[in-house]
C-alpha positions in Angstrom: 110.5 112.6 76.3 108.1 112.2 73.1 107.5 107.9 73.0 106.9 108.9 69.4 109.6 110.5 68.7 111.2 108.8 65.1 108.3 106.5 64.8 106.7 106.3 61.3 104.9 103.4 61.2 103.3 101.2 64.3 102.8 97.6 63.8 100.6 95.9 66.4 100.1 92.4 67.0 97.1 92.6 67.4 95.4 89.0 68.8 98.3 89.7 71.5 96.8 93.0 72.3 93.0 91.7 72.2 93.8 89.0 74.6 95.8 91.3 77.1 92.8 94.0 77.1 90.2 91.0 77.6 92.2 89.4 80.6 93.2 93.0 82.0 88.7 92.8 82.0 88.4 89.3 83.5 86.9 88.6 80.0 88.0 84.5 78.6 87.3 86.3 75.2 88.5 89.4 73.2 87.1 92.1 72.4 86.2 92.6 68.5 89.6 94.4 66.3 87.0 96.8 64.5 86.1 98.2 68.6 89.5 98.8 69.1 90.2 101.1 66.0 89.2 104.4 67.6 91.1 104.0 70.8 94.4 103.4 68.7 93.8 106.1 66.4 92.7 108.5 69.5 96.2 107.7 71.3 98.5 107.4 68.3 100.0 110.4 66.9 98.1 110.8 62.5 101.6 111.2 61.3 102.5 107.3 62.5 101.3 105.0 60.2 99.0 102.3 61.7 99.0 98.3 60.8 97.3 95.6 63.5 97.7 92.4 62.1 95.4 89.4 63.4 95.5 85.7 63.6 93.4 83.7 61.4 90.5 84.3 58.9 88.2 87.6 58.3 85.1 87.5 59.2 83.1 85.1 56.8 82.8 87.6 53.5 84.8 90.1 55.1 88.1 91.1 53.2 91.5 90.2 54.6 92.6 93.9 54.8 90.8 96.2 56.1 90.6 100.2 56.6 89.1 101.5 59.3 89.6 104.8 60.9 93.1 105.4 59.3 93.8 102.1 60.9 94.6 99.1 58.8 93.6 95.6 59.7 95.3 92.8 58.4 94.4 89.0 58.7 96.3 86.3 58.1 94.9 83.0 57.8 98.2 81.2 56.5 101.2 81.3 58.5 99.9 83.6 61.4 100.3 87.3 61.7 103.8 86.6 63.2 105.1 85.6 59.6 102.7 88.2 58.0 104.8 90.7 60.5 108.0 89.7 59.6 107.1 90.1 56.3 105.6 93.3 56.7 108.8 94.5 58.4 111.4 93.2 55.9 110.1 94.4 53.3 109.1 98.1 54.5 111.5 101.1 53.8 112.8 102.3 56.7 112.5 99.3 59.8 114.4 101.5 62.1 111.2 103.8 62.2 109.1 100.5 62.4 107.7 100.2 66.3 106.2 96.8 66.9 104.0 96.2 69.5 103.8 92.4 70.7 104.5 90.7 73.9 105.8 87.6 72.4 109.4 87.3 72.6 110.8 85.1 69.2 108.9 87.6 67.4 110.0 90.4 69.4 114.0 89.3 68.9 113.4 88.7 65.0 111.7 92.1 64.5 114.7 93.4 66.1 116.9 91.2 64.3 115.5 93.2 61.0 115.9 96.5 62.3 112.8 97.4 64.0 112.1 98.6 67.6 109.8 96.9 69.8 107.7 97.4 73.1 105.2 95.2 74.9 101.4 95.8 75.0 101.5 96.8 78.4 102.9 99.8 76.9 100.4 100.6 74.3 97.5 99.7 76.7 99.2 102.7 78.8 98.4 105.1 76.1 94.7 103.9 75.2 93.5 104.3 78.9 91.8 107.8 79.3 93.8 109.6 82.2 92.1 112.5 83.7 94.4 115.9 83.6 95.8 116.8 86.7 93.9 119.6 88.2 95.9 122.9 87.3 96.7 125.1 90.4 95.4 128.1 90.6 98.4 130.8 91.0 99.7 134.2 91.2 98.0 137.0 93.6 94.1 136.0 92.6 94.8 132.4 93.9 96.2 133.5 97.2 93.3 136.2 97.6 90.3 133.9 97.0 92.1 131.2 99.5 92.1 134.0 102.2 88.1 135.1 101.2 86.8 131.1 101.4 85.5 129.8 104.8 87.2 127.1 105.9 85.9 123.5 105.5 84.0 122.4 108.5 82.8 118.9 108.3 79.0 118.5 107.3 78.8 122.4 105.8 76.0 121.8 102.9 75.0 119.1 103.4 71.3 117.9 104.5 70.2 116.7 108.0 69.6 112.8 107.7 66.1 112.4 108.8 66.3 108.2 108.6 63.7 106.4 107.1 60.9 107.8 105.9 58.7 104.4 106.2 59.6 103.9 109.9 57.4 105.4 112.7 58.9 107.9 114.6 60.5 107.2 118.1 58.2 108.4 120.9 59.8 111.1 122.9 61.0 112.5 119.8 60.5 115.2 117.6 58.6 115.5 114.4 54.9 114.6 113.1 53.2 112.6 115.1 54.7 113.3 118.5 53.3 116.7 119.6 56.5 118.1 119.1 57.7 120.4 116.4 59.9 119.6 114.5 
């Protein structure tokens, strides 16, 4: 099943999110919003529109929205980004296509309350960690053919002969330089 599927427009709370990814590092502090702008855009689909909203003031002469990445940025020094989201939600078009992102629950309930579908970060944070791709089996008759032409593993095929340390003098009795024996 698509996790997209009927959203048009993702709304992130996003001092929630920076504070989940900087404990999920053992970091006490969060990462800055502008670093996390790639990763979002990188997981979510270009046809979902893109809002994280932050808690308090811009930077000092930075602008209170911001576009970055085809993600916008959205402070909100008055009232907190939970009013600014509510807002944001009420007064948007279509709130049943709204997803809101957020691990705090009033907020949660109210966006609900207005329409909108929710989901906690631990769910975003799914979808910004790389996964690697399963390796793809070989099949048909070429896989089964090349199986039957390999050798079989055998411990220690390839690899080197560990010789110990190189600074160390040689045991006597045994082989090498410096014993009379070859090596």
């Amino acid at each position: 099943m698509n996790p997209w599927a009927g959203v048009g427009r993702l709304v992130v709370d996003g001092s929630n999110l920076l504070h989940r990814l900087a404990r999920e590092r053992g970091r006490p502090d969060a990462a800055p919003p502008v670093a996390l702008t790639g990763r979002l855009r990188a997981a979510v689909p270009r046809e979902v529109a893109l809002t994280v909203f932050l808690d308090g003031p811009p930077d000092p002469g930075g602008p209170s929205a911001l576009r970055s990445g085809g993600v916008e940025i959205r402070h909100s020094p008055r009232g907190g980004a939970d009013a600014a989201i509510l807002w944001s939600i009420r007064i948007g078009r279509e709130a049943a296509s709204t997803l809101l992102v957020t691990d705090d629950r009033d907020l949660a309930r109210a966006a609900r309350d207005l329409g909108a579908r929710t989901a906690g970060t631990a769910w975003l944070i799914g979808r910004l960690t790389p996964r690697r791709a399963p390796a793809t089996p070989a099949t048909g008759d070429a896989a089964e053919a090349d199986a039957d032409e390999r050798p079989a593993w055998q411990p220690g095929r390839g690899a080197t002969t560990k010789r110990g340390n190189p600074r160390r003098a040689p045991r006597r009795g045994g082989r090498g330089p410096g014993t009379g024996r070859p090596a």
